[in-house]
C-alpha positions in Angstrom: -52.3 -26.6 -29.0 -53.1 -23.5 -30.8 -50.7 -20.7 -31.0 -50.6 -17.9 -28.6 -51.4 -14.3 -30.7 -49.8 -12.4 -27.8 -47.0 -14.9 -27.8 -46.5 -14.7 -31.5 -46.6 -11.0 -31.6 -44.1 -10.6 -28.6 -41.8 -13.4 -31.4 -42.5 -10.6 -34.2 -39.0 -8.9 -32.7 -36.4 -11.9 -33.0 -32.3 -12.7 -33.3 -31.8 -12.1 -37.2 -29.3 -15.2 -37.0 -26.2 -12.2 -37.9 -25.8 -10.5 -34.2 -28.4 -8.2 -35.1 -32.4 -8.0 -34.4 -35.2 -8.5 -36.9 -38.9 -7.0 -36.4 -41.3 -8.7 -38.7 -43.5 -6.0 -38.8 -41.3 -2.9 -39.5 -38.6 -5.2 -42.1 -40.1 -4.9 -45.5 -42.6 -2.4 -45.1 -46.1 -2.9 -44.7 -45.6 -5.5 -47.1 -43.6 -7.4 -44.0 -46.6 -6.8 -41.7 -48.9 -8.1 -43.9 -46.7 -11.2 -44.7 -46.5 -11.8 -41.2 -50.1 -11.5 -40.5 -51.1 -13.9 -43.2 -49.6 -16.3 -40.8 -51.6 -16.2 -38.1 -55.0 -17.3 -39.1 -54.7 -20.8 -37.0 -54.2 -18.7 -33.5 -56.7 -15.6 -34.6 -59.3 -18.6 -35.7 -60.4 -18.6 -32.0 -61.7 -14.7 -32.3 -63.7 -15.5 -35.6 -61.1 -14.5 -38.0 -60.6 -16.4 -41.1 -58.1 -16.0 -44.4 -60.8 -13.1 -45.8 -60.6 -11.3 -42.7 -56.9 -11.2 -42.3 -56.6 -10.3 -46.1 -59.1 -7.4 -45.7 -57.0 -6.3 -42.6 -53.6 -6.6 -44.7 -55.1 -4.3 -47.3 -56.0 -1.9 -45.0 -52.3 -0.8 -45.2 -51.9 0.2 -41.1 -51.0 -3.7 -39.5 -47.8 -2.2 -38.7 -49.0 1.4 -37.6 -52.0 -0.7 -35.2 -49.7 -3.7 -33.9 -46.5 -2.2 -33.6 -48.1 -0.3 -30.7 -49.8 -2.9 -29.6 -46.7 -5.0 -29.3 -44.9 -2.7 -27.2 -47.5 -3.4 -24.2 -47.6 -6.9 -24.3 -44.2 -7.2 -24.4 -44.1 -4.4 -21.1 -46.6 -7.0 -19.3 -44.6 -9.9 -20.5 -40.8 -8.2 -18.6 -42.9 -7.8 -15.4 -44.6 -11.0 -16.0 -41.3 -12.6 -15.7 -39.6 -10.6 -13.0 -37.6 -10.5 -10.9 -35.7 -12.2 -13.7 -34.5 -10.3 -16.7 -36.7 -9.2 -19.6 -35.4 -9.8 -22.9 -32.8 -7.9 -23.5 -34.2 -6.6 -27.1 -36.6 -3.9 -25.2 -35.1 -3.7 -21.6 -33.9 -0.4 -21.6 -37.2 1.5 -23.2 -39.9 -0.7 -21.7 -43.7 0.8 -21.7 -44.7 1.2 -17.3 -46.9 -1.1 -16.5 -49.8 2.1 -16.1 -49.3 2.9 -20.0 -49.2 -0.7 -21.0 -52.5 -1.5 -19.5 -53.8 1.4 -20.9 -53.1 0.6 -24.3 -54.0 -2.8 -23.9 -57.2 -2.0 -22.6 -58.3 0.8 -25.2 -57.3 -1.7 -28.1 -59.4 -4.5 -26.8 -62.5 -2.2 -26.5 -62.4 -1.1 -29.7 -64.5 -4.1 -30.4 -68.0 -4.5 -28.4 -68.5 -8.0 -28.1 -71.7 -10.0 -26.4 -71.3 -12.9 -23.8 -72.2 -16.3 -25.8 -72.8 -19.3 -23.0 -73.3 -22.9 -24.8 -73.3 -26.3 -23.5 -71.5 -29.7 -25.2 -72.0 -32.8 -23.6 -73.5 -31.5 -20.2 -70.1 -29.0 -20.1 -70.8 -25.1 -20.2 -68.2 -22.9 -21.9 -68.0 -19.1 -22.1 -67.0 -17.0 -24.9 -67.1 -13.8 -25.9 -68.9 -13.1 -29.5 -68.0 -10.4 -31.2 -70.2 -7.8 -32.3 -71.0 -6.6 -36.2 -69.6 -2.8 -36.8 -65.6 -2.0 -36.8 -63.6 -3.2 -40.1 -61.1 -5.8 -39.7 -58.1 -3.4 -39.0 -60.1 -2.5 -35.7 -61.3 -6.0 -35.2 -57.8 -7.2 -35.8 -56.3 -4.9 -33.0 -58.9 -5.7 -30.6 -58.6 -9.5 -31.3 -54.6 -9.2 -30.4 -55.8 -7.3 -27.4 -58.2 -9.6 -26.5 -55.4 -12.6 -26.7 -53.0 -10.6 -24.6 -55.3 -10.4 -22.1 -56.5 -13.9 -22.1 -53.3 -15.1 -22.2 -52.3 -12.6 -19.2 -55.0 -13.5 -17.1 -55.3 -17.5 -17.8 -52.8 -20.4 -16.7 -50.4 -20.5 -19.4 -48.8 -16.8 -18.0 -46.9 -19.1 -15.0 -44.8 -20.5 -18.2 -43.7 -17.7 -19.5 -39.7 -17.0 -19.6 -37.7 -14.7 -21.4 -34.8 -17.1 -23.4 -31.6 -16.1 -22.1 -29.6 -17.6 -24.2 -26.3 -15.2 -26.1 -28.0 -12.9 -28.5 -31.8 -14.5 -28.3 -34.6 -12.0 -27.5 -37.2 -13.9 -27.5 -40.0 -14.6 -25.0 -41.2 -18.5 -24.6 -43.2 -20.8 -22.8 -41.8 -23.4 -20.5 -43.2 -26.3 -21.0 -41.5 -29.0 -19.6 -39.1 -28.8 -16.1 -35.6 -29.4 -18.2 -36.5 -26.6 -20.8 -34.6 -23.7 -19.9 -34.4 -22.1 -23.4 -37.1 -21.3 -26.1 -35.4 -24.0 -28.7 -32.5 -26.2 -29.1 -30.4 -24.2 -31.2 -30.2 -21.4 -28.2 -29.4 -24.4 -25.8 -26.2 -25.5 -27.9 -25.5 -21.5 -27.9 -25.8 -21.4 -24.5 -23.8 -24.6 -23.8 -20.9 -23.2 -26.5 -20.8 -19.8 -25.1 -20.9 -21.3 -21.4 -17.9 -23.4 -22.4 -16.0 -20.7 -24.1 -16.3 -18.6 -20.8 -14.9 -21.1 -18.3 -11.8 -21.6 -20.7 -11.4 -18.1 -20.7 -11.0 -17.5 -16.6 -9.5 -21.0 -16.3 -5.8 -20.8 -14.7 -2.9 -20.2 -17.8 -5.7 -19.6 -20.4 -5.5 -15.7 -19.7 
């Protein structure tokens, strides 16, 4: 399964493994961004990116000043996604309303015109959307997250989404199995530790 762009942007704001939170696009610079970026060609692959592409849009020097934004919606739309459980707790307090999320969603993924594209494959009809020739690849790039986000969003895959609750995790995840309740193992052994910690704590004579 290919990787989710909205998904992986949400993950650019992550537990730094010290108590403390690490944003992949702001840490380092532009130089960060663009290190992250270079990562993504499998998932951006889908929207006619390739390694060129996301090279040009690294040099371009603004990955962080056009997806920094851009992350704050989808990760607005992700919290009421998962409500009424909690959103993670990294951006809770200073969340985007829904209105202004959409907004900048939709203004990012129109920077791009695209054209409808309709081809058949073994008596099977699939529809995509083919981008038109014009913006750079910063724009391109921004309206290709934007256009992920609201795939993603609007497809089957949004019913999976949780925010991991384990101690000091911020991260959003899909679920994709019924036992899963955390984004990886490591926050399940936090969890159980933590959860076994507490109930030592409040038990009778411990106090």
């Amino acid at each position: 399964m290919e990787p989710c762009p909205a998904l992986e942007l949400a993950g650019t704001v992550r537990h730094d493994g010290a108590g403390g939170i690490a944003d992949d696009l702001t840490d380092g610079g532009e130089e960060g961004a663009a290190r992250w970026l270079r990562t993504q060609e499998a998932g951006l692959s889908a929207y006619g990116f390739t390694a060129a592409d996301l090279a040009a849009a690294a040099a371009s020097g603004a990955v962080r000043e056009d997806l920094v934004p851009l992350r704050q919606a989808v990760r607005a739309l992700f919290a009421r996604v998962v409500a009424p459980a909690p959103p993670s707790p990294a951006d809770a307090n200073r969340l985007l309303s829904v209105p202004d999320a959409l907004e900048r969603l939709n203004t990012a993924a129109g920077q791009q015109p695209v054209t409808p594209q309709l081809s058949c494959l073994g008596g099977d009809f699939t529809h995509t959307l083919l981008p038109l020739a014009g913006p750079g690849p910063r724009v391109r790039l921004t309206a290709a997250v934007a256009r992920a986000a609201i795939g993603f969003l609007t497809g089957p895959e949004r019913e999976l989404l949780r925010a991991c609750t384990a101690p000091r995790c911020v991260r959003y995840y899909l679920k994709r199995h019924g036992r899963q309740e955390y984004c990886k193992p490591s926050c399940g052994n936090r969890a159980r530790v933590a959860r076994h910690y507490r109930l030592h704590r409040t038990a009778p004579g411990t106090g």
